[in-house]
C-alpha positions as CSV (number, residue, x, y, z in Angstrom):
1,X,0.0,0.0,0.0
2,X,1.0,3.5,-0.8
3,X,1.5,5.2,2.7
4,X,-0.3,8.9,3.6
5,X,3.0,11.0,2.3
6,X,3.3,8.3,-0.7
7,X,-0.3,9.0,-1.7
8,X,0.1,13.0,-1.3
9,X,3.5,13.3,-3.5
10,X,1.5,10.7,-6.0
11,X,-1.7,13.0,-6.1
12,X,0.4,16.3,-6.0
13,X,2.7,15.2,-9.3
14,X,-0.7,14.1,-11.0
15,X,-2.2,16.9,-10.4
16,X,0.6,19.4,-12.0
17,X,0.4,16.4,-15.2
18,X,-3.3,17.6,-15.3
19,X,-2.4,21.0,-14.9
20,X,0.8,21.3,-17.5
21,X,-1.1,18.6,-19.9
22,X,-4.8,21.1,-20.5
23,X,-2.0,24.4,-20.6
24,X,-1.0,22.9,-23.5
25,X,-3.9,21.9,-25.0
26,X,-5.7,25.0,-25.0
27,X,-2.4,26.6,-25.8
28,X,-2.9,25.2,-29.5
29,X,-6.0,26.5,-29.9
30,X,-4.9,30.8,-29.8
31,X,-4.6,30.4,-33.4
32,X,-7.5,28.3,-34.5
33,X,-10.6,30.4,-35.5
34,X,-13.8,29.7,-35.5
35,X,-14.2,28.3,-38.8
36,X,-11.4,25.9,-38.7
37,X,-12.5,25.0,-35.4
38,X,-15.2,22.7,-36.5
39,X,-14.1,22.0,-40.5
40,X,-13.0,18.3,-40.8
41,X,-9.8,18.8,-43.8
42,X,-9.2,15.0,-43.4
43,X,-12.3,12.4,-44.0
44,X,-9.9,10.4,-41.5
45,X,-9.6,12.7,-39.0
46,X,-12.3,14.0,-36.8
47,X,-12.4,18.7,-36.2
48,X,-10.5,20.2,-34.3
49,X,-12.9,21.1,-32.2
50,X,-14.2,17.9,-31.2
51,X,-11.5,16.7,-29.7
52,X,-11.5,19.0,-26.8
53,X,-15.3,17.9,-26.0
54,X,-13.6,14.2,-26.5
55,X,-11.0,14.6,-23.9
56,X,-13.5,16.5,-21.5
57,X,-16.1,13.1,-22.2
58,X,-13.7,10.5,-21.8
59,X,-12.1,12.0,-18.5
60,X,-15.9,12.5,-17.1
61,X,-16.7,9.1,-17.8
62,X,-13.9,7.2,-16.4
63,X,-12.7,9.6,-13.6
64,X,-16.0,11.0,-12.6
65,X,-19.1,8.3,-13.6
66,X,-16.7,4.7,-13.5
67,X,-14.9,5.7,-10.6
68,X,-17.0,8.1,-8.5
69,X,-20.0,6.7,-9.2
70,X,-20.9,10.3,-10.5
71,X,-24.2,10.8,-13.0
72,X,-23.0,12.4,-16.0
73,X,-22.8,15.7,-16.0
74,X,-23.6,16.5,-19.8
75,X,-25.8,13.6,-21.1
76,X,-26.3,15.9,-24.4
77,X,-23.1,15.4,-25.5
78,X,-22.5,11.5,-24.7
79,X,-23.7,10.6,-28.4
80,X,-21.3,13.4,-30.0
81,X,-18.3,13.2,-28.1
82,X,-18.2,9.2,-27.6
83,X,-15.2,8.2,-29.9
84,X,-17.8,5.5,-31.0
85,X,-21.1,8.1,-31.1
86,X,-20.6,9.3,-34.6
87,X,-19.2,9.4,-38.1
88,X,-16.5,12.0,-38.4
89,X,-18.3,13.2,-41.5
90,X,-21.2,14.3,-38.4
91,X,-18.9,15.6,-35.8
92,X,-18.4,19.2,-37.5
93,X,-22.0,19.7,-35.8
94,X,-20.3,21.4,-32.7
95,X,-21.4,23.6,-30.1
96,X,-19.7,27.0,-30.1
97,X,-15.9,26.8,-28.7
98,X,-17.2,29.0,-25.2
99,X,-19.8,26.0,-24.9
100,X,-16.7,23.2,-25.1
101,X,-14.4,25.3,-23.0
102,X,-18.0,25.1,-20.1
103,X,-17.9,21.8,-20.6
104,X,-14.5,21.1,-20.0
105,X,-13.4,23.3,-17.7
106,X,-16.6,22.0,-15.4
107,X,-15.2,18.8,-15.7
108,X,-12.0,19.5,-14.7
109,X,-13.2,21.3,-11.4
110,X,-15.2,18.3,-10.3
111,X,-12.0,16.0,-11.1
112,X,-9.9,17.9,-9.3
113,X,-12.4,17.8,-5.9
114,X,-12.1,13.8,-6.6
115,X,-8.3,13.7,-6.8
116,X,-8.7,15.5,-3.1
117,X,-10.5,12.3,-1.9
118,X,-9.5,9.5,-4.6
119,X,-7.2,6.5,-2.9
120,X,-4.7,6.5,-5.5
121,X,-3.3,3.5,-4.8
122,X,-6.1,2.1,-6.7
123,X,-6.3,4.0,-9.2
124,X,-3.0,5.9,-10.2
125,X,-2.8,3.9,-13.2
126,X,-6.0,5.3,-14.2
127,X,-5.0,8.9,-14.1
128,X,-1.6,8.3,-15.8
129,X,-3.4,6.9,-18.9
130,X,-6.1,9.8,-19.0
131,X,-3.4,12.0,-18.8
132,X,-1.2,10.5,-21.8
133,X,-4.8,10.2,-23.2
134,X,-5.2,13.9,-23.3
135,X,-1.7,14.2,-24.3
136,X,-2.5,12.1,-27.7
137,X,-5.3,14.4,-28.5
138,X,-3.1,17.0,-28.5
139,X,-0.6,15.4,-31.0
140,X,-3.6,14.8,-33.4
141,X,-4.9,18.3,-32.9
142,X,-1.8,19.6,-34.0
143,X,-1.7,17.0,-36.6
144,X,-5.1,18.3,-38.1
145,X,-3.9,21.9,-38.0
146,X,-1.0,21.2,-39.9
147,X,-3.0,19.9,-42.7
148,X,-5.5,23.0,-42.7
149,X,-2.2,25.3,-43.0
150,X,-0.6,23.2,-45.5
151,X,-3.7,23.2,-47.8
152,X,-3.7,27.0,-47.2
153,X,-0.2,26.5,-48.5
154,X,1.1,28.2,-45.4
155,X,5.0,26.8,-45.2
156,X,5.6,29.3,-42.6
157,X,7.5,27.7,-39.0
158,X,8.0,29.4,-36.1
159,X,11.4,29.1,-36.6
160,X,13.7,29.7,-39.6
161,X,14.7,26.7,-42.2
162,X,18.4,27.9,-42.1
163,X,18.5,27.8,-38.2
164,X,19.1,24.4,-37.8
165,X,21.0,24.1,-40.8
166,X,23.2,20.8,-40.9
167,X,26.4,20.4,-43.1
168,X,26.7,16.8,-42.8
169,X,24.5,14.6,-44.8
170,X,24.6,11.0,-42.7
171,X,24.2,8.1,-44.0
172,X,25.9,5.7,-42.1
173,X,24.8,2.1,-40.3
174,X,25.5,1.1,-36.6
175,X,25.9,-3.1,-35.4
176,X,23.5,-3.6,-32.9
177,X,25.4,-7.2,-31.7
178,X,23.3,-11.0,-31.4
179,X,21.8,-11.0,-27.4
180,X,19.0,-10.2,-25.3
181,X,17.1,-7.6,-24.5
182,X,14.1,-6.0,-22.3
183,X,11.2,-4.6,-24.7
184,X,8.2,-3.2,-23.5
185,X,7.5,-1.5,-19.9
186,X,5.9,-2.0,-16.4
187,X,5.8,1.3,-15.0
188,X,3.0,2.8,-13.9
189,X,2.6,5.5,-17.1
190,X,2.7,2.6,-19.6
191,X,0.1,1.6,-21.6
192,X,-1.8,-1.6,-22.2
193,X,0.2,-2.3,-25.2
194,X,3.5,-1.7,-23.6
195,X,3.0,-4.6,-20.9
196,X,4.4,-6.7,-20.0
197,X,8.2,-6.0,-19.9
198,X,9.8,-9.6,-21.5
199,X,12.8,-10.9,-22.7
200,X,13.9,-10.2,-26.4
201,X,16.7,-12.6,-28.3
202,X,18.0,-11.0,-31.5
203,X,20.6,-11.7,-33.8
204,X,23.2,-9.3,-34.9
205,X,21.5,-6.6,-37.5
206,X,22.2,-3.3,-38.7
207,X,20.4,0.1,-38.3
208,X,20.6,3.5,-39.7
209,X,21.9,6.1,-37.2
210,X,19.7,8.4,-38.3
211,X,16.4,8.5,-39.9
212,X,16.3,9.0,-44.0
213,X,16.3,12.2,-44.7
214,X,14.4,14.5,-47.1
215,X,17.8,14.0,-49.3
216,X,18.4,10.4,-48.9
217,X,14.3,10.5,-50.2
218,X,15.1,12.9,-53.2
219,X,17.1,10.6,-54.7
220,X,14.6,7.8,-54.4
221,X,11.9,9.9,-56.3
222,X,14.3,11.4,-59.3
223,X,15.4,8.0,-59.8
224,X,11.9,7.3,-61.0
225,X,11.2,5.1,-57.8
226,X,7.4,5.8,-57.9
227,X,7.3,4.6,-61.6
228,X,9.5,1.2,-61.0
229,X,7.4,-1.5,-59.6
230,X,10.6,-3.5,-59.1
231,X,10.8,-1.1,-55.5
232,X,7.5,-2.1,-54.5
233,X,5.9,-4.9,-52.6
234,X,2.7,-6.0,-54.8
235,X,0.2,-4.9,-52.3
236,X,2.1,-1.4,-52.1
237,X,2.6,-1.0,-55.6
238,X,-1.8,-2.1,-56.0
239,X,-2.1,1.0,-53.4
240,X,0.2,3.5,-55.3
241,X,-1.4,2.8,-58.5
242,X,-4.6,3.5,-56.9
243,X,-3.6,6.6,-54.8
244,X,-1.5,7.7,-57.8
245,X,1.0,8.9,-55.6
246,X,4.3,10.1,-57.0
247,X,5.8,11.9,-53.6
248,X,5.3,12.0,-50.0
249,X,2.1,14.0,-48.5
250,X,3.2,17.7,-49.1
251,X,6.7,17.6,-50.2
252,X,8.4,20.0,-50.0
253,X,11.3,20.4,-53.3
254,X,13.2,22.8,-51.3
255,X,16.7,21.8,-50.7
256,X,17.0,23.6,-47.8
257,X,15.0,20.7,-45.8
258,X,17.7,18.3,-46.8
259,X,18.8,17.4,-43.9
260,X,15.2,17.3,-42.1
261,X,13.3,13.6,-42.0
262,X,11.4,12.8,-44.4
263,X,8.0,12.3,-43.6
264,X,4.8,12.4,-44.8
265,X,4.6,8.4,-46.0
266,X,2.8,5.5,-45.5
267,X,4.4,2.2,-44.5
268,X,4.3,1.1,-48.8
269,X,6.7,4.1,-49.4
270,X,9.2,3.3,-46.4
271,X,9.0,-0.2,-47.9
272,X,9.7,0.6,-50.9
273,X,12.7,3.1,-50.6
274,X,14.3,0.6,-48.5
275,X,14.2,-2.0,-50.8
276,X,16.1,0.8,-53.2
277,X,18.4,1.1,-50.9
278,X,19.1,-2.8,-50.6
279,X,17.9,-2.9,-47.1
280,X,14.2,-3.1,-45.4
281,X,12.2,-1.6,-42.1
282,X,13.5,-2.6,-38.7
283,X,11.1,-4.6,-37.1
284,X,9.7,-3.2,-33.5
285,X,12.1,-5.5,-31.3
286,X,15.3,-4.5,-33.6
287,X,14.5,-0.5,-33.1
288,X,13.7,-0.8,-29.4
289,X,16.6,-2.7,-28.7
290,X,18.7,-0.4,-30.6
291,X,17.0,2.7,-28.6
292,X,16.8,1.4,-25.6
293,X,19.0,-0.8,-24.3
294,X,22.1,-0.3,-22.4
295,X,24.5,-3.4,-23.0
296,X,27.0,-2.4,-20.7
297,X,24.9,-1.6,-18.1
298,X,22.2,-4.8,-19.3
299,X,19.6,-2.6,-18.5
300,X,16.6,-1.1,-20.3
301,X,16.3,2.4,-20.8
302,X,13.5,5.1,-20.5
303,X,14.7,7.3,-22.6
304,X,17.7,6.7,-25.2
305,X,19.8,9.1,-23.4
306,X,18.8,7.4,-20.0
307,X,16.1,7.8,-17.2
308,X,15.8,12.0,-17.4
309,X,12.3,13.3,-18.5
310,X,12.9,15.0,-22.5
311,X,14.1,19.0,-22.8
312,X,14.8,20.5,-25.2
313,X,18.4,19.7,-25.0
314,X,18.0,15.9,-25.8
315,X,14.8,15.7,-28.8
316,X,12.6,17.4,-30.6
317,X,9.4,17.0,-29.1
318,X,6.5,18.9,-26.7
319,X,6.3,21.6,-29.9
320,X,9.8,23.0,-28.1
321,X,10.5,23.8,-32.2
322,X,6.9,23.6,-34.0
323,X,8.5,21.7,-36.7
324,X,11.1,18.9,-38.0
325,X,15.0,20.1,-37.1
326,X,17.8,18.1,-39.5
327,X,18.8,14.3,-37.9
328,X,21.7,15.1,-36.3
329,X,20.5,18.5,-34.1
330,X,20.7,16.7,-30.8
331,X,23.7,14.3,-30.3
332,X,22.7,14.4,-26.1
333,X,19.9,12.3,-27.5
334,X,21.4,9.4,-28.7
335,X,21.1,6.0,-27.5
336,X,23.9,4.1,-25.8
337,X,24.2,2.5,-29.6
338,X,24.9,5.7,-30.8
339,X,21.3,6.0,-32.7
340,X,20.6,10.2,-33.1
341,X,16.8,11.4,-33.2
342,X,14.9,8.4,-31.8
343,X,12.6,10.1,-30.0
344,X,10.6,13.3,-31.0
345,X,10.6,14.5,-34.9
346,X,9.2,12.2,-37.0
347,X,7.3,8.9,-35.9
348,X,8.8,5.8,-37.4
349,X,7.3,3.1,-39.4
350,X,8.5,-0.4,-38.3
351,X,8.3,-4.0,-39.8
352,X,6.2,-5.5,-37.3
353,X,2.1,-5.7,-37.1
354,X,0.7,-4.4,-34.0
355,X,-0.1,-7.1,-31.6
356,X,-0.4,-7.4,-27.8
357,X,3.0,-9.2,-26.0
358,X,2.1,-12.2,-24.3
359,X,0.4,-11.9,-20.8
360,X,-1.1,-9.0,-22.4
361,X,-4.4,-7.1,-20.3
362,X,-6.3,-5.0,-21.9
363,X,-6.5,-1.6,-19.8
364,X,-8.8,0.3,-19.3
365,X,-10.8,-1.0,-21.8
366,X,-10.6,-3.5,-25.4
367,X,-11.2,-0.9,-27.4
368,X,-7.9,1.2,-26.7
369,X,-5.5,-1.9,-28.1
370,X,-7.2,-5.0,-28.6
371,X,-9.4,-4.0,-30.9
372,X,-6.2,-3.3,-33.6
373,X,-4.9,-6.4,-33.2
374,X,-6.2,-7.3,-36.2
375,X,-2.7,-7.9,-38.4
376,X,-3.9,-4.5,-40.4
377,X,-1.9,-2.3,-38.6
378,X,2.0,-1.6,-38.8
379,X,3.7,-0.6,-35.5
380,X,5.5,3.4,-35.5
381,X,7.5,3.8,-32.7
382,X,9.3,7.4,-31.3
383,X,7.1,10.2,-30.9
384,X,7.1,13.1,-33.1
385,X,7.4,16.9,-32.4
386,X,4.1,17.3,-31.7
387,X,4.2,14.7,-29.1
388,X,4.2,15.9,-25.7
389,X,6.8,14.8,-23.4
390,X,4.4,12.5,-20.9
391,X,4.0,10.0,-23.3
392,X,7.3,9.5,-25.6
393,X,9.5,7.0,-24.8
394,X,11.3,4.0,-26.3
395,X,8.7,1.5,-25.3
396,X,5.5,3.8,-26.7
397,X,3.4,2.0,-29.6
398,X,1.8,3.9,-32.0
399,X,0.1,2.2,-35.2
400,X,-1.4,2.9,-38.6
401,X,-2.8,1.6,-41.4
402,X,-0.5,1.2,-43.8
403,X,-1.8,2.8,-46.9
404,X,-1.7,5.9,-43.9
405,X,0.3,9.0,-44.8
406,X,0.6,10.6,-41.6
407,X,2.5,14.1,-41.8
408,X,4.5,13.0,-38.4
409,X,5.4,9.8,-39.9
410,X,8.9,9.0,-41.2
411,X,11.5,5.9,-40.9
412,X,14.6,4.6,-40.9
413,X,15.8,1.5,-42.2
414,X,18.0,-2.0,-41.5
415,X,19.5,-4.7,-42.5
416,X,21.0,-8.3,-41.4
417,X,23.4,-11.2,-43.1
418,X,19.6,-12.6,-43.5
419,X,18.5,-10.3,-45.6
420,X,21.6,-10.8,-48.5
C-alpha cells in the first residue's frame, strides 16, 4: 500500500500532469478560429474542435461516472463526443468553442475535488493513462492543424529553415550485436500495449543512425522510384497505383530541408525506398533494442539518453521547435548504440504488425488496443514533435494503417546477413 505522504507526493505530481497537460492543449488553440474549429480537412480525422469535447467526455466518464460513481454531468453530448457516437463526417456539428471550453473546464473542477479524496493506490494507473490520453489528442490536434495550414499552403515555422541548418548529410549504419534484450514496460505510465516488460533474443542486425532524410528521399523519387514496380511490394505498388502517388504528402522540393526527416509516407513508401536502398524496415524488437538498451549496463532504458524526463536539450518534441530540425541536431539524445533522433521528430514506421506481448491485459478497456490487433496495422515507434513529453519514450506504440500518410510519420531503415 502507498503510505499517507506516498499517496500526497503521487496526487500532487498528477495533479501538476493535469495541470501542465490542458495548458497545453488549450495553448494550440490561440490560433484556431472559428471556422477551422469545426471544419474536418481530413475524412480520416475527426475537427478540431471535437477533440476538446472528446478529452472532456472521456475524462468525465472514467474519472467522474466509472470511478466516482458520478451521474454524468452532460448527457447531451455523450452521443457526439463518444469516440464511437458518430461518423466523423457528423462531428463538425459542434457547439460553439465557449460552450466546449464550459464543458471542459466543469469537468475539470469536479476531477480535481475527486483527486482530493480519490485512494490512489487504486487508481494511479488510471490517471496516468487519461493524462497521456489527453496528451495524444493534443498530437492529433496539432496534426489536423497542420494539414489545414498546409492546404492553405502556409509553409511558414515558427522558426527559420536555415537555423538548424546541418552540413553533414549521414548516412551511415551502426551493429547492434546478437543477445537479449528487455522490450516493452511496467511502469505505472505505460500503456496496455506496452505490458508486460519480456525478454527479447535478437541476432546481430544493422540500423541506420539516423532517420532517412528529405535528401536520402530525393534521390529515391528522381530516380523514378514511384514509376518502377521492381521497389515495390505487390500490395504497395496495388495502393500506389490507386492513390497515384508520385511523392510524400506535401513535399516539399526545397533543398533547404535536406537534412530534415522525411515524412509524410505511408508504410508502402518506407517499404519501398528501402528495398532501393538494398535494405528493409526494422522490425519493432530490432528498433527498441537499438534505442533502448544499455549493453554495458544490461539494463533497459526510459529514454535513449537514459532515465531523465525530454528537454529540449535531448529531442525534438512537446512543440519545443513547432516543426522537423535536421537528424543530427541533438547528439545528447542518442542512445547508448549511438542512434541520433529516436525520440521526438518524425514517428517511425517499423516492420512488425501491432499485436499485444504475451500476458497481455487490456487496460482500461478493449477498445484502446485490442481491438487493432487485427494484423492490419503496422507498428510506428518514437514520438514526433508534436508529441508531448508525458507520453514518448522508447517503449511507446503507435500504429497505422499502412496505406496511412501521416505528416508525423517517417522511418529509418536496417539490415542483417539474413536479408543478402
Amino acid at each position: 500500500m502507498i503510505s499517507k505522504l506516498n499517496q500526497s507526493s503521487a496526487k500532487e505530481a498528477i495533479y501538476y500532469a493535469l495541470r501542465e497537460c490542458r495548458r497545453k492543449t488549450l495553448e494550440l488553440f490561440d490560433a484556431i478560429d472559428e471556422a477551422t474549429f469545426r471544419s474536418q480537412p481530413h475524412p480520416e480525422f475527426s475537427p478540431i474542435g471535437w477533440h476538446l469535447g472528446h478529452i472532456a467526455y472521456t475524462e468525465s466518464l472514467w474519472l467522474l461516472e466509472h470511478s466516482a460513481g458520478l451521474p454524468c454531468l452532460f448527457p447531451q453530448y455523450r452521443q457526439l463526443f463518444a469516440a464511437d457516437g458518430l461518423p466523423k463526417s457528423k462531428r463538425v456539428l459542434l457547439p460553439n468553442r465557449e460552450e466546449i471550453l464550459y464543458y471542459l473546464d466543469t469537468v475539470r473542477k469536479k476531477v480535481l475535488e475527486n483527486l482530493e479524496v480519490v485512494d490512489i493506490d487504486e487508481q494511479e494507473r488510471l490517471w496516468h493513462f487519461l493524462i497521456q490520453h489527453e496528451g495524444q489528442h493534443c498530437e492529433i490536434i496539432s496534426f489536423v492543424w497542420e494539414l489545414v495550414k498546409r492546404q492553405q499552403g502556409d509553409q511558414a515555422t515558427k522558426r527559420g529553415i536555415s537555423d538548424f541548418s546541418s552540413l553533414s548529410m549521414p548516412t551511415e549504419m551502426v551493429l547492434i550485436p546478437a543477445g537479449e534484450f528487455e522490450q516493452g514496460n511496467n511502469s505505472i505510465d505505460a500503456l496496455d500495449n506496452e505490458r508486460p516488460a519480456h525478454k527479447v533474443y535478437l541476432d546481430a542486425y544493422w540500423i541506420d543512425r539516423y532517420p532517412v532524410t528529405c535528401g536520402q528521399y530525393r534521390a529515391f523519387i528522381e530516380a523514378g522510384g514511384y514509376q518502377n514496380p521492381h521497389w515495390w511490394s505487390e500490395v504497395g505498388w496495388q495502393w500506389r497505383q490507386t492513390k497515384q502517388v508520385i511523392q510524400p504528402l506535401y513535399w516539399c522540393s526545397h533543398h533547404h530541408w535536406d537534412d530534415h526527416p522525411v515524412c509524410g509516407v505511408s508504410w508502402y513508401e518506407a517499404e519501398a525506398y528501402s528495398r532501393f536502398v538494398g535494405k528493409r524496415l526494422p522490425t519493432e524488437a530490432e528498433w527498441e533494442k537499438a534505442v533502448s538498451w544499455d549493453a554495458k549496463a544490461n539494463c533497459r532504458r526510459t529514454y535513449p539518453w537514459g532515465n531523465e524526463e525530454p528537454t529540449p536539450k535531448n529531442c525534438n518534441c512537446d512543440r519545443f521547435i513547432g516543426q522537423t530540425t535536421p537528424v543530427d541536431a541533438y547528439p545528447s539524445g542518442q542512445s547508448a548504440y549511438g542512434l541520433y533522433d529516436t525520440l521526438g521528430n518524425v514517428w517511425e514506421w517499423t516492420d512488425s504488425w501491432f499485436d499485444g506481448y504475451d500476458g497481455f491485459q487490456s487496460y482500461p478497456y478493449i477498445g484502446y488496443s485490442q481491438v487493432y490487433f487485427d494484423h492490419q496495422h503496422r507498428v510506428l515507434k518514437g514520438g514526433s514533435w508534436a508529441t508531448l513529453s508525458g507520453g514518448i519514450r522508447a517503449s511507446f506504440r503507435n500504429w497505422y494503417y499502412p496505406s496511412v500518410r501521416q505528416i508525423f510519420a517517417g522511418f529509418r531503415c536496417a539490415f542483417s546477413s539474413a536479408d543478402c
